[in-house]
Structure formats: C-alpha cells, structure tokens
N, C-alpha and C positions, 0 to 999 in steps of 0.2 A: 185279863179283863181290859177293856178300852174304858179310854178316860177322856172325857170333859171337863175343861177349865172353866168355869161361868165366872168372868169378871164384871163384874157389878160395881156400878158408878154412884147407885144412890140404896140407901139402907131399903126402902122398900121396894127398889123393885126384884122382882124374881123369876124365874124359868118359866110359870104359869102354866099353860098347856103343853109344854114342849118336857117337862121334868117327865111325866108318868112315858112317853114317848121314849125318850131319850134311856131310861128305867129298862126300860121293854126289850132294847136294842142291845142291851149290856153294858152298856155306859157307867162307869161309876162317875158321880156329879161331883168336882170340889170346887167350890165359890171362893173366889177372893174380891178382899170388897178393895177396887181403887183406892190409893191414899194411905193403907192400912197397910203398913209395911213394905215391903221391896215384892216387887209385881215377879222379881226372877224367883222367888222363893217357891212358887207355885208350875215353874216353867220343868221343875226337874225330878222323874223324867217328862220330856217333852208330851205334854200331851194329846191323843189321837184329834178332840177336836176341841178349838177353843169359840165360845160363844162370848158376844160383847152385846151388855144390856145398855140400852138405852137409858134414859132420861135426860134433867134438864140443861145438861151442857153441853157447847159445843166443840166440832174437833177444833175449832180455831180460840178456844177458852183458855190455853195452858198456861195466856199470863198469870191467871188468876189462878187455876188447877194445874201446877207443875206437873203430878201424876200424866195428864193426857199424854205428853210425850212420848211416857216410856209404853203407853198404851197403843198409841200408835207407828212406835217403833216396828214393835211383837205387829203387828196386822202387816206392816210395810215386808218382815222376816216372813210370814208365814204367807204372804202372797206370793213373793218372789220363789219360794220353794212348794208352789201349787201345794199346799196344807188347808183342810178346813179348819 
C-alpha cells in the first residue's frame, strides 16, 4: 500500500478535501504533528508522498519554531530526489 506523511503544523488544521481523495488512491494517511517528537520517526519507511499543512507560521519562523528546520530540510531532500 502507498503512504502519505501529512505533517501538520497546527492542531487544527487537516487534509480536508484531499483525505477522502487521497483514501481513494490507496493511500494509507499517517499525520505527524510538527514539534511533537522527531519528524524522522515518521520518515521510515520513506514515504510515497509527503503533504505539508499549512498555517500560521512562516518558513523564515525557525527562531521561534526550531521544528521548521528539520521540516524544511525533508522538502530541500525530497525535491532534490524529484519525490512528491
């Protein structure tokens, strides 16, 4: 089965339209919520595709959310090896 990482930055926000979508394709969905442990915990095995939720901070926040870094590490890894 193909997997979805949904890393999620804020408690409320969610997949919204794109869970039943994503459901449909064969995706099994696992959410890790930013901040809440080590972001590699959720990386292995690598997942087919990883989705980044928005909300209200930005990528230039990290003095304040050290998380962001290791978040947009994974985006810098998964671009460079053409990964969704």
């Amino acid at each position: 089965m193909k997997t979805a990482l949904v890393l999620r930055h804020v408690p409320f926000e969610d997949l919204g339209l794109l869970a039943p979508l994503l459901l449909q394709r064969g995706y099994a969905l696992h959410t890790h919520d930013a901040g809440v442990g080590p972001l590699q915990d959720g990386l292995h095995p690598a997942p087919d595709l990883l989705v980044v939720l928005g909300g209200p901070l930005g990528a230039f926040d990290d003095a304040a959310y050290p998380f962001l870094a290791d978040t947009l590490a994974l985006l810098g890894e998964r671009l460079a090896r053409r990964q969704p």
